[in-house]
C-alpha positions in Angstrom: -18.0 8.3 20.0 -14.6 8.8 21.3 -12.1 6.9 19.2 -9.2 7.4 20.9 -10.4 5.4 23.5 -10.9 2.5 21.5 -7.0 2.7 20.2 -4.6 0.6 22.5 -1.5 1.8 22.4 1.7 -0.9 22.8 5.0 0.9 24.0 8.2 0.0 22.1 6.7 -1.5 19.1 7.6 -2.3 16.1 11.2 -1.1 18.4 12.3 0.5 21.4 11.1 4.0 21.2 8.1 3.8 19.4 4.4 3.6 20.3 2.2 1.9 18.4 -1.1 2.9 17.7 -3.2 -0.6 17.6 -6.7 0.0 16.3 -7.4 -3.9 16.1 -9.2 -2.8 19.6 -11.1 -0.2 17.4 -12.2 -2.9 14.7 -13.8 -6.1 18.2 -16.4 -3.6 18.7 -18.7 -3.7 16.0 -20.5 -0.2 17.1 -16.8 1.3 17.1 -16.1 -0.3 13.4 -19.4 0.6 12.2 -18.9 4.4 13.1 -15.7 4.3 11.8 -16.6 3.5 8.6 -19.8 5.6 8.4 -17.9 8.8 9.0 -15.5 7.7 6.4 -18.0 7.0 4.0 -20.5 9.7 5.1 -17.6 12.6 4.9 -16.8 11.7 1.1 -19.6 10.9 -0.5 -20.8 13.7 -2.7 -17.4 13.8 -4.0 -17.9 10.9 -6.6 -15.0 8.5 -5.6 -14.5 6.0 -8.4 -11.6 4.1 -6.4 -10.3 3.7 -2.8 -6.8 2.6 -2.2 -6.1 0.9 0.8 -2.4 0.7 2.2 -0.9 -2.8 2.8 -1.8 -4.0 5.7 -4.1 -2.3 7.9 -5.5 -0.1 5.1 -7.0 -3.1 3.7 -9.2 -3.6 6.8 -11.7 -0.5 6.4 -11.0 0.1 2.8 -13.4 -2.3 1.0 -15.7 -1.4 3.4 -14.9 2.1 2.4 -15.1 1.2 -1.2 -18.5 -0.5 -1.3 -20.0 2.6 1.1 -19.1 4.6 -1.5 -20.3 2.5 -4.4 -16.6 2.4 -6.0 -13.9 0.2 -6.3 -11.2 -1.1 -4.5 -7.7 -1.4 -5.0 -4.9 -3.1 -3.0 -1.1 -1.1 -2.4 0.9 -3.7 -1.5 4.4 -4.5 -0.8 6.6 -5.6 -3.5 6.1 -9.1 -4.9 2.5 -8.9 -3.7 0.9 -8.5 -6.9 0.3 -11.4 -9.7 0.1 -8.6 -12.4 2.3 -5.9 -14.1 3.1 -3.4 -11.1 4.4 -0.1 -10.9 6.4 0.3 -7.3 7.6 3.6 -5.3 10.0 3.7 -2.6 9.9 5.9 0.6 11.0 6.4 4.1 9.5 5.4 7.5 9.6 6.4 11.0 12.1 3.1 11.3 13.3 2.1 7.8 13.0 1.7 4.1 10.2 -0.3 2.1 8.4 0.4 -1.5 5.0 0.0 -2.4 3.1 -1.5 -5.5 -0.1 -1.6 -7.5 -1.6 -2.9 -10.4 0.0 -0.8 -13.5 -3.7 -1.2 -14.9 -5.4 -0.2 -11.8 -6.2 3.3 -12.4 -7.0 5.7 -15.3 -6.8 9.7 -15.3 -11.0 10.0 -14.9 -10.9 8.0 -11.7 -11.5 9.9 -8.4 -9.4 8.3 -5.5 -9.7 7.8 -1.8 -6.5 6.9 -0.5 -7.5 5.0 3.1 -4.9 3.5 5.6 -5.2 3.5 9.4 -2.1 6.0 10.2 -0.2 9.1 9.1 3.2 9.2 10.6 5.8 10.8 8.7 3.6 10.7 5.8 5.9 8.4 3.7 3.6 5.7 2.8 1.1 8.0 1.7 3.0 10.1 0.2 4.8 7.1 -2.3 0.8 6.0 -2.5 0.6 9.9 -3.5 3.0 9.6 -6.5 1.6 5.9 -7.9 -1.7 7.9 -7.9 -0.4 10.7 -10.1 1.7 8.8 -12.2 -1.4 7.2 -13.4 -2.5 10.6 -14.2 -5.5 10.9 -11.6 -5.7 14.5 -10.6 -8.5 14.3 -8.1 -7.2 12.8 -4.8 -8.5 12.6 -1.0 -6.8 10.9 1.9 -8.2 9.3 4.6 -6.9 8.4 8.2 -7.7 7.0 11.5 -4.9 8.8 13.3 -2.4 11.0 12.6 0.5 11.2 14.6 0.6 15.2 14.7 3.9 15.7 17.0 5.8 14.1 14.0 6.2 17.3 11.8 7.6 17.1 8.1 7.2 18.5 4.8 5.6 15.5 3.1 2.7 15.3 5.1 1.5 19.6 4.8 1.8 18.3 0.6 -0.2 15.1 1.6 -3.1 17.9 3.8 -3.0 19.7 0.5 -5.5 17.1 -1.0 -9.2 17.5 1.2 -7.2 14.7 4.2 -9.9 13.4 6.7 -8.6 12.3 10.1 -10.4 10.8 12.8 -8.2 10.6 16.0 -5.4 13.0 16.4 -2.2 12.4 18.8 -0.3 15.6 19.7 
């Protein structure tokens, strides 16, 4: 199936200059979202996954699906103030701006085996602060997956982020 058709893409959003991958279009079809998430699911599943993390927002929308595919748990990285319990928050840099991340402070232990999910690797910012919650809890086996990656945006961050076994589905050059 060719996901990239699936993808609408909405010129100068979030602002002028940018082109917003919308994979909302992806997730109507229920044959596109059920491949989506079996080739997720299908790619990491020998490699014992005890937790996937899904990305506030849109790496919610596959990642309990993810999670329960994989017969592990799911936990939430939201933005700050998003979380009822003790947090432990990064900061980090987007294509447009500033934000910081949270999750649980009890959410992970140094056993678990995480699947970090969320729908797009840009500059690799997000992922990379979901990167460094993830290690600060001591975990030390750590997988990414993506629907797109953005792969004209070059940087540093996101070769470190590749370094960890990084499944994507639809690539933009």
């Amino acid at each position: 199936m060719n996901l990239k058709e699936r993808i609408r893409e909405v010129s100068d959003f979030p602002k002028a200059g940018i082109s917003f991958k919308d994979i909302t279009t992806l997730f109507k079809d229920s044959d596109s979202l059920k491949y989506t998430t079996d080739v997720i699911v299908d790619n990491f599943k020998g490699e014992n996954i005890t937790k996937v993390l899904g990305i506030e927002a849109r790496g919610f929308m596959l990642g309990g699906a993810i999670a329960c595919g994989l017969n592990a748990g799911f936990i939430p990285v939201r933005k700050v103030g998003k979380l009822p319990a003790e947090t432990i928050s990064e900061t980090y840099e987007l294509e447009y701006g500033v934000d910081s991340i949270e999750m649980h402070a009890d959410a992970l232990n140094e056993d678990d085996v995480i699947l970090i999910h969320d729908d797009l690797l840009a500059t690799g910012g997000t992922a990379f602060a979901t990167l460094n919650l993830v290690k600060r809890a001591g975990v030390k086996n750590i997988y990414f997956s993506f629907i797109c990656d953005l792969e004209f945006i070059k940087t540093e961050i996101k070769e470190k982020i590749k370094e960890h076994n990084t499944q994507v589905l639809v690539k933009y050059s």
